[in-house]
VOMINU-602095 format. One record per residue (C-alpha): residue in one letter; chain; x, y, z. Coordinates in Angstrom, 2 decimals, padded with zeros to 5 digits. Example, Ala and Ser with C-alpha at 12.3 -4.5 7.8 and 13.67 -1.06 7.14 Angstrom:
2
+----+----+---------+---------+---------+
: aa : ch :      c1 :      c2 :      c3 :
+----+----+---------+---------+---------+
:  A :  A :  012.30 : -004.50 :  007.80 :
:  S :  A :  013.67 : -001.06 :  007.14 :
+----+----+---------+---------+---------+
! end
This chain:
226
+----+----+---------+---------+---------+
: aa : ch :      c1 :      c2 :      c3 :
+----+----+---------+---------+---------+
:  X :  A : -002.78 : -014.92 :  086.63 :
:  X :  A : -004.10 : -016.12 :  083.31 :
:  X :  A : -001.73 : -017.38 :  080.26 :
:  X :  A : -002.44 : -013.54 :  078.60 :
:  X :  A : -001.35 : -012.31 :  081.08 :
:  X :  A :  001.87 : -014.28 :  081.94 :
:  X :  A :  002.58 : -013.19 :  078.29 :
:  X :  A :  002.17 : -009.43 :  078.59 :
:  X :  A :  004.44 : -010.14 :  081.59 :
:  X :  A :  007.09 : -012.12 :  080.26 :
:  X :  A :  007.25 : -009.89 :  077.30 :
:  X :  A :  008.06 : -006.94 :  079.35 :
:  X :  A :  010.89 : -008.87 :  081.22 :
:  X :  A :  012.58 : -009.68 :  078.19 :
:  X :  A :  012.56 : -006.03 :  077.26 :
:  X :  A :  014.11 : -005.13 :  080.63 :
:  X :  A :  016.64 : -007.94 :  079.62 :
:  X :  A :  017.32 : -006.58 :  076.52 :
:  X :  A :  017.50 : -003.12 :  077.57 :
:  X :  A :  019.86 : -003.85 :  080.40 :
:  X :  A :  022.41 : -005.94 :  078.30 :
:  X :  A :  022.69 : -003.89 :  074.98 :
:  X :  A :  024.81 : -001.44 :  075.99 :
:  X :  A :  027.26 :  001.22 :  074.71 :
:  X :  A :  029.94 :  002.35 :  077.67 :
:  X :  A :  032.45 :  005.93 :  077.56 :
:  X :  A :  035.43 :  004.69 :  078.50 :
:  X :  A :  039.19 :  006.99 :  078.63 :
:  X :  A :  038.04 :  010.63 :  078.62 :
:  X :  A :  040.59 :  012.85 :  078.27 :
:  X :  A :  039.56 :  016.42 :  079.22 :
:  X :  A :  042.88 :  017.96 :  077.85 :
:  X :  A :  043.97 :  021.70 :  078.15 :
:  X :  A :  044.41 :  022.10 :  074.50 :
:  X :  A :  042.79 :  025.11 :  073.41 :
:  X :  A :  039.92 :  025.16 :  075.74 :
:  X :  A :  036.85 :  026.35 :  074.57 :
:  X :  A :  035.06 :  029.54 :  077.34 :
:  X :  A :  031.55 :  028.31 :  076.20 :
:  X :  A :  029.42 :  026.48 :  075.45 :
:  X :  A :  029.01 :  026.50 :  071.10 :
:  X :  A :  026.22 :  028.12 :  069.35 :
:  X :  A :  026.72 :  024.76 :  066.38 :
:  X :  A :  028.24 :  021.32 :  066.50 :
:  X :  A :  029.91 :  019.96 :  062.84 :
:  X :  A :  030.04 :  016.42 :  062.28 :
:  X :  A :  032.43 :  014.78 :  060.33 :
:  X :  A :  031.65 :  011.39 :  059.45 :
:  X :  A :  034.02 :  008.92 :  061.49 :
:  X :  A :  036.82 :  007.27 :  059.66 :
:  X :  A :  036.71 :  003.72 :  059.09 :
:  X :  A :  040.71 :  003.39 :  057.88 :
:  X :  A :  041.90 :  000.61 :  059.78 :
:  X :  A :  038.81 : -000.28 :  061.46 :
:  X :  A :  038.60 : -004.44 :  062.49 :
:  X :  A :  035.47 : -005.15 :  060.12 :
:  X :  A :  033.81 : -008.32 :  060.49 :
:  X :  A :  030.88 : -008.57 :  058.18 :
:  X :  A :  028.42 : -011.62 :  058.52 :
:  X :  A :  029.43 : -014.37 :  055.24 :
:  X :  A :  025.52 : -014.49 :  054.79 :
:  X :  A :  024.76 : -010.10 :  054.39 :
:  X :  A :  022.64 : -008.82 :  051.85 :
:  X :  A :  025.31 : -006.08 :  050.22 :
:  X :  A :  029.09 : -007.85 :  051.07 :
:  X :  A :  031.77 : -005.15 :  051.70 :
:  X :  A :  029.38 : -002.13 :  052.60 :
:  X :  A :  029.20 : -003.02 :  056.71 :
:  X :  A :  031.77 : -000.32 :  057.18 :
:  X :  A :  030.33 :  002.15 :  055.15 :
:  X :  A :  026.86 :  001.66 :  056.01 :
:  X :  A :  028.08 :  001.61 :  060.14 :
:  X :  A :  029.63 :  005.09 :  059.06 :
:  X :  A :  026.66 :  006.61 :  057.76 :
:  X :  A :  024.37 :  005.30 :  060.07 :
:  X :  A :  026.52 :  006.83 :  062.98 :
:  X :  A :  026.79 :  009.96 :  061.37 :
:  X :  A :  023.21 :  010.63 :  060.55 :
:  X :  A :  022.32 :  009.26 :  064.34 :
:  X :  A :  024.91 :  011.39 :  066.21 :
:  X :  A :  023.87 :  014.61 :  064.08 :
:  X :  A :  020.18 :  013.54 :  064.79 :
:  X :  A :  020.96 :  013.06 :  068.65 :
:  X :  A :  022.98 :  016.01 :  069.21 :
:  X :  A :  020.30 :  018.45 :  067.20 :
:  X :  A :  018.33 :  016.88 :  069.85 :
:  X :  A :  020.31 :  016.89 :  073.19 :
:  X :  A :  022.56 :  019.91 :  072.81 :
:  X :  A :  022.24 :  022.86 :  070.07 :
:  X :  A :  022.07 :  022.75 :  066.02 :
:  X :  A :  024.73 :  020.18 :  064.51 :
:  X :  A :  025.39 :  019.76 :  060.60 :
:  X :  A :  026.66 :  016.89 :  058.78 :
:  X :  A :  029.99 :  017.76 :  057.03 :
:  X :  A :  032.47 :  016.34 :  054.68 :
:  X :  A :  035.54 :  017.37 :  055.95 :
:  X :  A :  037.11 :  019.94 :  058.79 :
:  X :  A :  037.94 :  022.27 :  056.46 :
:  X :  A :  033.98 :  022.56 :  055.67 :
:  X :  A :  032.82 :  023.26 :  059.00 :
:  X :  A :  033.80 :  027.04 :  059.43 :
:  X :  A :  036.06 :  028.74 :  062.29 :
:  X :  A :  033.19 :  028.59 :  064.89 :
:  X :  A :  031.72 :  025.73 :  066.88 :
:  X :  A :  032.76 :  022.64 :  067.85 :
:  X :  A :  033.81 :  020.33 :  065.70 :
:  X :  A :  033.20 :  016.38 :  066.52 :
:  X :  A :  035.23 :  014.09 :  064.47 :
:  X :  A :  036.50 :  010.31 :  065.08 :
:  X :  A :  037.57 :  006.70 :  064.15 :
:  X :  A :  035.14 :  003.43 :  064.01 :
:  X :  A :  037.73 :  001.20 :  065.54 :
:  X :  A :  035.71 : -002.11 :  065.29 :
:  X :  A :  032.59 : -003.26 :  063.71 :
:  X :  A :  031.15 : -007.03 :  064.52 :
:  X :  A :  027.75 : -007.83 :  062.69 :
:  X :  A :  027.41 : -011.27 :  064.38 :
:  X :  A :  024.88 : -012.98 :  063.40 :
:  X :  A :  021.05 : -012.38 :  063.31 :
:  X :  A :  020.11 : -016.06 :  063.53 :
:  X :  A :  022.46 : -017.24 :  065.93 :
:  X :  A :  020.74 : -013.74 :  068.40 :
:  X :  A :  017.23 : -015.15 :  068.03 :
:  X :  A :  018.08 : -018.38 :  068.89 :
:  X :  A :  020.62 : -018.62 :  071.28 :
:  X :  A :  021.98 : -015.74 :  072.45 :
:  X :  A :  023.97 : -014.68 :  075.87 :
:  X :  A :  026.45 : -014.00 :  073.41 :
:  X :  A :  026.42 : -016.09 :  070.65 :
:  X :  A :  025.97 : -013.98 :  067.47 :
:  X :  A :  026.35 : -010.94 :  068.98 :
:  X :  A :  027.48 : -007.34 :  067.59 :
:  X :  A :  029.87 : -004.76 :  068.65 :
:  X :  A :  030.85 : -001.46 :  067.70 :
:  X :  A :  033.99 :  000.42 :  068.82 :
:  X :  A :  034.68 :  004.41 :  068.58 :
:  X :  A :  037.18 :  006.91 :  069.25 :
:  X :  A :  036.15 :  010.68 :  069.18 :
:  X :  A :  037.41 :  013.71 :  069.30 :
:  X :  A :  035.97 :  017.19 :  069.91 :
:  X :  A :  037.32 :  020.32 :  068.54 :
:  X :  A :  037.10 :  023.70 :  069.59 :
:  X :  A :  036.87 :  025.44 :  065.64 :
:  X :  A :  039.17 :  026.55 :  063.60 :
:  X :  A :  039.83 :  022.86 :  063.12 :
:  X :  A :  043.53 :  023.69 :  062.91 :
:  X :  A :  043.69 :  023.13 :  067.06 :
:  X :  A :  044.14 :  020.31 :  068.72 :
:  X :  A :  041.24 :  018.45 :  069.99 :
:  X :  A :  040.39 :  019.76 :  073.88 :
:  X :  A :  038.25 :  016.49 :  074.66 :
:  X :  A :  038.57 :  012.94 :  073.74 :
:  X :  A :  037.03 :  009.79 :  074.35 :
:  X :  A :  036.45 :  006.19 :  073.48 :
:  X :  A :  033.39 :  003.97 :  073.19 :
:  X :  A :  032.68 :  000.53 :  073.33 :
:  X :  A :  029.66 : -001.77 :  073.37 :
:  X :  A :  027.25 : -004.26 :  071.34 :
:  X :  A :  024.53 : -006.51 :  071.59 :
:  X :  A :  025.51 : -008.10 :  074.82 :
:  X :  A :  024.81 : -011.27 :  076.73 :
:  X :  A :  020.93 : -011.33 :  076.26 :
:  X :  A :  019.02 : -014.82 :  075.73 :
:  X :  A :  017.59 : -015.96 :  072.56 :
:  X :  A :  014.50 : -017.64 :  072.30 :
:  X :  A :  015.96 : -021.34 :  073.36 :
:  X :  A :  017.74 : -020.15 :  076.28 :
:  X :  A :  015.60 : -017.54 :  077.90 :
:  X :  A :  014.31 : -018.96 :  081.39 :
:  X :  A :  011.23 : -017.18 :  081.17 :
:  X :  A :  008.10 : -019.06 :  080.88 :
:  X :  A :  006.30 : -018.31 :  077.32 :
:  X :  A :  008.97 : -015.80 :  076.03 :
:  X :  A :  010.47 : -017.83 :  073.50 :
:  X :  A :  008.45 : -015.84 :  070.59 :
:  X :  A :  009.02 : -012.26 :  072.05 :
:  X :  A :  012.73 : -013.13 :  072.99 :
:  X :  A :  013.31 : -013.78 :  068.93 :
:  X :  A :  011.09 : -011.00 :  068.30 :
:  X :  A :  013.50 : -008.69 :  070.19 :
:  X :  A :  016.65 : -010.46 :  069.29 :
:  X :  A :  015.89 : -009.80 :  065.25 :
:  X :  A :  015.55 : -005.95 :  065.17 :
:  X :  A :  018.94 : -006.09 :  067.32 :
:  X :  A :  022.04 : -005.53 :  065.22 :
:  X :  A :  024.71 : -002.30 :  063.95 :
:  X :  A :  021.75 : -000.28 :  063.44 :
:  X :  A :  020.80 : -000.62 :  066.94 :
:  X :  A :  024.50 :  000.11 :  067.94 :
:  X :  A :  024.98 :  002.99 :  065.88 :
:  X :  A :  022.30 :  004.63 :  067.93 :
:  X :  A :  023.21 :  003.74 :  071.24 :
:  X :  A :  026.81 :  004.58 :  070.28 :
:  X :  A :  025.34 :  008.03 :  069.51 :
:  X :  A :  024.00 :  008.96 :  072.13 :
:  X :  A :  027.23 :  007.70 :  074.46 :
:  X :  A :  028.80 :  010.15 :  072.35 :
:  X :  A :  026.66 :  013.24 :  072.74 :
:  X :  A :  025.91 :  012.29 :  076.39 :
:  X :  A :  029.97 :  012.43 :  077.17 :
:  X :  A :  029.73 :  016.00 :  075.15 :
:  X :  A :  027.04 :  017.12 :  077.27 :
:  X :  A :  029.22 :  015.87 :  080.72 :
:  X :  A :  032.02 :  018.20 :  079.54 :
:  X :  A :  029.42 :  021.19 :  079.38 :
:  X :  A :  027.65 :  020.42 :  082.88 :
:  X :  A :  031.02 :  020.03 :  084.42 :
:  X :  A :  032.04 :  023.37 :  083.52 :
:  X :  A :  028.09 :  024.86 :  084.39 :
:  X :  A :  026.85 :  025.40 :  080.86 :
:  X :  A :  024.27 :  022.76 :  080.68 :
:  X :  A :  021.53 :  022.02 :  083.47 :
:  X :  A :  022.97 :  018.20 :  084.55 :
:  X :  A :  019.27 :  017.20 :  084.76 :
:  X :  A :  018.56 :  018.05 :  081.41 :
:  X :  A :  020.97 :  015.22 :  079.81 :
:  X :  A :  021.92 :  011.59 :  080.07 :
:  X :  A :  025.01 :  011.15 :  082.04 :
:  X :  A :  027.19 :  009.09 :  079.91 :
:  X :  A :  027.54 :  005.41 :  080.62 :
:  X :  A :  031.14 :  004.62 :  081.85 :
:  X :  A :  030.68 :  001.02 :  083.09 :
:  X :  A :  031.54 :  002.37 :  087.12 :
:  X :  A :  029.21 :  000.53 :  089.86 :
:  X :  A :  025.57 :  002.12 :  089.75 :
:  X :  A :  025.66 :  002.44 :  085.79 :
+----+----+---------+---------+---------+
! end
């Protein structure tokens, strides 16, 4: 095999790396019997998630100090609206409960934790060091929004354990390891985390035979085999 083509290859093992150790996982589902919805909805509302008394830990270094949580909160919002329009039926962006109607479900939540780690310290070094992590809890309301929420759930995840460029073992991957490692970050998170979300949403449909289960992602909940 040629040096080209140890490149090509290399480069598409660190993207397998990557892939495999960014990660967003479902974790505590609670299906409760709290105003159960019959059927599937004709809309999803999304509220943006709250970031009161989220664990924010912005990088010293970032561009705009003190907007990490309010930039994690509209990124997630206009992801998870984006992914669910996608995945499961028509979803709007709302401001509150009280704008989303008396039909549908409504999805609201908390951003529990926000890390931004460290760009630099990703491209370099890695398995670890630097790394982000973003931390949800949602709930899912069957509208009005004045009953209680009938599923809830938690997410967790972040940039993981991959290599940066000094400590990847793979032969000639040091530039495409950095590469990787720089578009990494909450962004990156945000989207992952969104569509952990809507795939946990679209579990609670298949479960109760509304939704085909090959149509959607089964949701990630760390078990062996995922």
């Amino acid at each position: 095999m040629n040096s080209g083509s140890l490149r090509v290859a290399a480069s598409g093992l660190v993207a397998m790396i990557f892939t495999a150790c960014a990660s967003v996982t479902v974790k505590e589902v609670d299906a409760s019997q709290n105003q159960k919805p019959k059927a599937a909805p004709k809309t999803f509302y999304v509220v943006p998630f709250s970031t009161a008394g989220a664990n924010i830990k912005e990088h010293p270094m970032r561009e705009h100090p003190g907007q990490l949580a309010s930039e994690t909160q509209r990124l997630l919002a206009d992801y998870l609206v984006a992914e669910i329009s996608k995945t499961l039926g028509p979803a709007k962006l709302v401001s509150s409960p009280a704008a989303a109607g008396r039909n549908g479900w409504l999805v609201t939540g908390d951003i529990t934790r926000v890390n931004e780690g460290s760009r630099v310290l990703r491209m370099a070094i890695g398995l670890g060091a630097g790394g982000t992590k973003l931390e949800t809890k949602t709930r899912v309301t069957n509208l009005p929004a004045s009953n209680p929420p009938f599923l809830g759930f938690s997410t967790t995840g972040g940039s993981g354990a991959e290599p940066g460029a000094a400590t990847n073992p793979i032969p000639f991957s040091s530039a495409p390891t950095a590469l990787l490692a720089a578009k990494t970050g909450i962004t990156d998170d945000a989207a992952r985390t969104s569509r952990m979300i809507t795939a946990a949403i679209a579990d609670y449909q298949v479960q109760r035979g509304w939704l085909a289960a090959d149509k959607v992602k089964k949701p990630k909940t760390g078990a062996p085999g995922q």
